[in-house]
C-alpha positions in Angstrom: 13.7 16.7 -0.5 16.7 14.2 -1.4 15.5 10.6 -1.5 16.5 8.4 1.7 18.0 5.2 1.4 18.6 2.5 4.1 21.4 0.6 4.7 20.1 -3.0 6.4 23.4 -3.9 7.8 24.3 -0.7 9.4 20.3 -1.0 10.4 21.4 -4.3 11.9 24.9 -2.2 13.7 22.3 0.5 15.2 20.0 -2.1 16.6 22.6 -3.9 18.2 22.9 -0.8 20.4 19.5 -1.5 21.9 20.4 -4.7 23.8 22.9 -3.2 25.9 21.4 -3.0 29.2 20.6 0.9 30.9 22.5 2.0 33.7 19.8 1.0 36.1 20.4 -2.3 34.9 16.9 -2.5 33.5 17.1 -4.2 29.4 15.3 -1.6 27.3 13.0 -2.8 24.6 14.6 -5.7 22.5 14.6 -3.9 18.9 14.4 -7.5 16.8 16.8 -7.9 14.0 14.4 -9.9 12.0 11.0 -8.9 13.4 7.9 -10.8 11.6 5.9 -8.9 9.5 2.1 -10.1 9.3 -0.3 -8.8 6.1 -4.1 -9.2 6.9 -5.8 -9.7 3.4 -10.0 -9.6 4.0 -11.7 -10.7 0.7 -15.0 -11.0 -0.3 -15.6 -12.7 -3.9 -12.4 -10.9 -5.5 -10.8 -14.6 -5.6 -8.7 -12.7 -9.3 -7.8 -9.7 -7.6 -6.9 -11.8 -4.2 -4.0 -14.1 -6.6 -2.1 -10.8 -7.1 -2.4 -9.1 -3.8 -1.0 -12.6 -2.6 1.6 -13.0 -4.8 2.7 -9.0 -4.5 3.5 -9.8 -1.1 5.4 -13.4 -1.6 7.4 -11.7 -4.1 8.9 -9.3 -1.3 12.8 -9.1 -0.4 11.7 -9.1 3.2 10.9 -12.5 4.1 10.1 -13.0 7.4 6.2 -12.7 6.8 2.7 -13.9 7.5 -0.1 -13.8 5.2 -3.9 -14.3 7.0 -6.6 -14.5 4.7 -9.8 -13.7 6.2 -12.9 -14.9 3.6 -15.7 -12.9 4.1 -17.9 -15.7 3.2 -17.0 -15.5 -0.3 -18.9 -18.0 -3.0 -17.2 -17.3 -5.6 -14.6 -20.8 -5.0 -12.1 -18.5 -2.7 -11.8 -21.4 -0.1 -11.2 -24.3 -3.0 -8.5 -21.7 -4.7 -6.8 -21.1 -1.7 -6.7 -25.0 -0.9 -5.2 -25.5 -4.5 -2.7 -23.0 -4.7 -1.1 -22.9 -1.6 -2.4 -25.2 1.1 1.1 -26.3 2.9 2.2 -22.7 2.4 2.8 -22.4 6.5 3.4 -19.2 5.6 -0.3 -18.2 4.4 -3.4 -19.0 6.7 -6.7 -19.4 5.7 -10.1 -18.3 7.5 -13.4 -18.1 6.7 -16.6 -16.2 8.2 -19.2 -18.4 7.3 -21.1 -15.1 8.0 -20.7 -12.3 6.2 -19.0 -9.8 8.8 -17.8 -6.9 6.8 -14.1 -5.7 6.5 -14.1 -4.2 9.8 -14.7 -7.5 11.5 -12.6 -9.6 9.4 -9.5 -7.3 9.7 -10.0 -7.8 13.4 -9.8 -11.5 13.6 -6.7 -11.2 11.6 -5.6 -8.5 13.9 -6.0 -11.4 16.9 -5.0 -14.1 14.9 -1.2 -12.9 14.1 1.8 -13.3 15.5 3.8 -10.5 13.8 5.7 -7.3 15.5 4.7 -5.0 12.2 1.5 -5.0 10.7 0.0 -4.6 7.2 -3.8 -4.5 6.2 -3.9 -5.1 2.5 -7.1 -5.1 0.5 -7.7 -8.0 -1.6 -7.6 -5.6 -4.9 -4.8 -4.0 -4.1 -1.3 -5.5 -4.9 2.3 -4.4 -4.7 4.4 -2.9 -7.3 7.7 -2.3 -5.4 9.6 -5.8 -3.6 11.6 -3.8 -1.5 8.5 -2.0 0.5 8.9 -4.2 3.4 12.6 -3.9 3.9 12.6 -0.2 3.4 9.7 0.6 5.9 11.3 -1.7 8.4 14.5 0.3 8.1 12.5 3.5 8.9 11.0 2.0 11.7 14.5 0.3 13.4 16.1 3.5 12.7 13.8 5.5 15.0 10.5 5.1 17.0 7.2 5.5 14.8 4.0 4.5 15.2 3.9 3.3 11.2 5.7 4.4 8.6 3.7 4.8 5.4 4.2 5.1 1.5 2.7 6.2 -1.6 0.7 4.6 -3.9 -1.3 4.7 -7.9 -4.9 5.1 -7.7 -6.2 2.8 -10.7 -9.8 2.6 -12.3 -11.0 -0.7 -13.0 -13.4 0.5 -15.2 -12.0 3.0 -17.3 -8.2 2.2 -16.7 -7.1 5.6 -15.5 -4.5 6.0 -13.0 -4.1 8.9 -10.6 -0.8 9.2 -9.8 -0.5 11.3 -6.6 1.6 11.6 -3.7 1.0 12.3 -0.5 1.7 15.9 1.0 4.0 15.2 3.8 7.4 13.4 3.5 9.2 12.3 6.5 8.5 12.5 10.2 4.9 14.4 11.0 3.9 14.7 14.2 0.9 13.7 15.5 -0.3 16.8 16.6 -0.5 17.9 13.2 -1.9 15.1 11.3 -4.9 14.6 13.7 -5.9 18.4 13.7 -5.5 18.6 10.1 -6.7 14.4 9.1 -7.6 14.6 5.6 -7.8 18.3 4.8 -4.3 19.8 5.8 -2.5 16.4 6.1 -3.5 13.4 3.6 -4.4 9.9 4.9 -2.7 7.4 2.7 -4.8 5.7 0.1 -5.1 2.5 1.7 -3.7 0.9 4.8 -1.5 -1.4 2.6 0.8 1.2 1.7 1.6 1.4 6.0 3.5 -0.9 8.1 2.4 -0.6 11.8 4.1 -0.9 14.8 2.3 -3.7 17.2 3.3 -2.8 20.8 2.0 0.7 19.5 -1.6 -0.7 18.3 -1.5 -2.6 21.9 -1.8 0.6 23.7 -4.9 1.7 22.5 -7.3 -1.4 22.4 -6.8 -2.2 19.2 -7.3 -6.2 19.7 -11.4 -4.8 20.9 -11.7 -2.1 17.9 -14.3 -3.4 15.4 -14.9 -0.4 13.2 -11.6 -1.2 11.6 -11.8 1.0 8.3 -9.0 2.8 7.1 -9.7 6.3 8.7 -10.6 5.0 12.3 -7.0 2.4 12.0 -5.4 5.6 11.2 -6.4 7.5 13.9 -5.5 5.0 16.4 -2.6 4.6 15.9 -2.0 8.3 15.7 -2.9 8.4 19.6 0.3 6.3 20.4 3.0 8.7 18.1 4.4 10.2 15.0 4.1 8.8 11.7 6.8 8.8 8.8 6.1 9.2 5.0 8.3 7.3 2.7 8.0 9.4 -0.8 8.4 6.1 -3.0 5.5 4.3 -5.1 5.0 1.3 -3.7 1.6 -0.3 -4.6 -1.8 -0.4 -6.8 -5.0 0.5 -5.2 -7.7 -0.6 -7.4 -11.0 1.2 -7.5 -13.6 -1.5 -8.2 -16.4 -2.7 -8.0 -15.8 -5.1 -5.1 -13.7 -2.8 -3.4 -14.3 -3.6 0.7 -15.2 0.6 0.4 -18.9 -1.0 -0.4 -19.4 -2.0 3.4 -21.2 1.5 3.1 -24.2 1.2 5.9 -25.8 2.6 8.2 -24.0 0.7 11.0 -21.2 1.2 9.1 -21.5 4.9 9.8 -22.8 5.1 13.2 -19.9 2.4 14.5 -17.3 4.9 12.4 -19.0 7.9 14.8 -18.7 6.1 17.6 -14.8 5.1 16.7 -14.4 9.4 16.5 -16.0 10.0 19.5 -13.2 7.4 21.4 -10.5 9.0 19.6 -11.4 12.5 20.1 -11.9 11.5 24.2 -8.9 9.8 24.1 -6.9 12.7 22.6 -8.1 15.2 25.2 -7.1 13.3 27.9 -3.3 12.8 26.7 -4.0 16.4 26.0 -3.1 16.2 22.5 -3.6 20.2 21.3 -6.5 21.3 18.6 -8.3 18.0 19.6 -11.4 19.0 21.1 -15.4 19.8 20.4 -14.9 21.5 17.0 -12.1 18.8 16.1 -15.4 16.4 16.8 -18.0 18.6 14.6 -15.7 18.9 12.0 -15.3 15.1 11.5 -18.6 14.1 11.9 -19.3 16.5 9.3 -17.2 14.7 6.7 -18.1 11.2 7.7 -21.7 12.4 7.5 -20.9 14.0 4.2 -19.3 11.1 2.7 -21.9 8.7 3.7 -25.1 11.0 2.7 -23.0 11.3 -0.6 -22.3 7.6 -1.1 -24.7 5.6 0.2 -27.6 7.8 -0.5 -29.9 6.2 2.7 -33.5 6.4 2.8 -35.6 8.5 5.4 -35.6 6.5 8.0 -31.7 6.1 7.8 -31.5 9.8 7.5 -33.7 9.9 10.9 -31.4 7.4 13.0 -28.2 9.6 11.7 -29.9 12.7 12.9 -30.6 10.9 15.9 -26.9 10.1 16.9 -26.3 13.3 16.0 -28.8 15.0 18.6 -27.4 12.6 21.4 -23.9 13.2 20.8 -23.6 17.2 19.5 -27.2 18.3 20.0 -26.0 22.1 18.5 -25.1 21.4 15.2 -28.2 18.7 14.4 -29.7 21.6 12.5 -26.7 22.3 10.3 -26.4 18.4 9.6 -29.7 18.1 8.2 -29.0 21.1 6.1 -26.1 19.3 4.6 -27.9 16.5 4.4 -30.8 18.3 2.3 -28.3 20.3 0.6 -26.7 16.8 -1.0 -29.8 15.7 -1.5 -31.1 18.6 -4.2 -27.5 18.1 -5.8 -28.6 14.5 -6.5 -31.8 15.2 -7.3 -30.7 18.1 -10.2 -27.8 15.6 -11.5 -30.2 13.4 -12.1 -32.2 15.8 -14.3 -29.9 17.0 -15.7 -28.8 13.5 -17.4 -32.3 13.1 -18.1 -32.5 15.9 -20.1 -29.3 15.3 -22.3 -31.1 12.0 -23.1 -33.8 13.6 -24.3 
């Protein structure tokens, strides 16, 4: 697929178009020749990592932009940085959660907190590699109506220092049909939400000033309820796997809140009668966020017990076939582990 390119001023031309009233004499919706962007950074002790994300964003063509800085309660001197390098910058903000809150939280008060009519939720470790992201995605977005447009973007290893370089495996317009049915098996999410810029009066429509399981899936499905998305093929961005990547908020509650979240979108898409989302869109989900959690987090018994349990409440007929995947990840585990024993021996 040829590249597309976007010419601002003729961008500017097309928008012009929209302030022309109907012939009811109602005003359509004012499309903004120089809407504000707002970037919601959470951080939690990555105060190195947080200087470049920062910086990856000042350094973009597209000025009219906010930064928030949410501070997870960081101790590793965040709040003094931030008050050395750029207090007077009105265009940053700084807040802190004297409690630590988790992403999810934090990303909401930035969320309520901003003023912009496009918004971007940037990890503190990730950064951006291309200066023209900004301008290009709000081309795509003036040039049509999306409910975010989103971008590619390098997978890099902290650790190790390999990259995965890997795009996504849509380009252009996708309709929302098919991204929901086939979310993260037919149709890739993006990496991160920093590589998306997403449309505010579209976020409005489904609650998302009241969603508090804000992680990346859950923000991505949202906003899937409201329209299509478009995929830009360029490189835009670094998302760093680390350490103190937010990914960590790995919990218990942080798995029965991102349950919950897939439970409102799946009821949500039924009643807009959005076709393929229905019980087995719901078993198959809950499936991979039970998967990924058993996987990653590797909770105790009791955990185990109160995941079942939401299970049996929600989709009683497939409890059984959970715990089986559950047990199943388990003996995987349990022979990796012996296996690596036994080459040290």
């Amino acid at each position: 697929m040829e590249k597309q390119t976007f010419d601002w001023t003729e961008i500017k031309k097309q928008a012009e178009k929209h302030l022309q009233p109907s012939t009811d004499g109602c005003w359509k919706e004012r499309v903004k020749l120089n809407p504000m962007i707002s970037v919601i950074i959470p951080t939690y002790n990555q105060k190195a990592m947080l200087a470049e994300a920062v910086e990856s964003v000042l350094m973009q063509t597209y000025k009219n932009v906010e930064i928030l800085i949410i501070d997870d309660g960081s101790t590793d001197g965040t709040k003094d940085w931030f008050r050395e390098t750029y207090y007077g910058n009105d265009k940053i903000q700084y807040a802190r959660n004297e409690v630590k809150c988790h992403t999810g939280i934090s990303r909401n008060r930035g969320f309520n907190q901003s003023k912009g009519d496009y918004l971007v939720f940037l990890d503190a470790d990730d950064f951006y590699t291309d200066p023209g992201f900004f301008q290009k995605a709000i081309g795509v977005h003036q040039a049509d109506d999306y409910a975010f447009v989103s971008a590619n973007a390098d997978q890099r290893n902290e650790e190790n220092g390999t990259v995965k370089h890997q795009p996504l495996n849509r380009t252009g317009r996708v309709s929302r049909e098919q991204f929901l049915r086939g979310f993260q098996q037919e149709v890739k999410k993006p990496l991160s939400t920093f590589t998306t810029l997403f449309k505010r009066t579209h976020l409005n429509r489904i609650g998302f000033e009241t969603m508090r399981m804000m992680n990346d899936g859950p923000i991505y499905m949202r906003a899937l309820l409201t329209g299509d998305p478009y995929f830009m093929e360029d490189f835009i961005g670094v998302c760093r796997k680390s350490k103190t990547d937010s990914s960590s908020d790995l919990d218990l509650d942080f798995l029965l809140k991102n349950l919950d979240e897939k439970v409102w979108v799946c009821k949500e898409a039924m009643e807009k009668e959005i076709p393929g989302i229905d019980y087995d869109w719901m078993v198959n989900e809950t499936r991979a966020t039970v998967n990924y959690y058993a996987s990653n987090a590797k909770p105790n018994r009791d955990n185990r017990e109160l995941m079942f349990q939401w299970v049996r409440d929600n989709l009683p007929k497939v409890e059984t076939h959970m715990r089986l995947l559950v047990l199943k990840i388990q003996l995987k585990a349990i022979l990796k582990n012996f296996l690596k024993k036994k080459q040290r021996a």
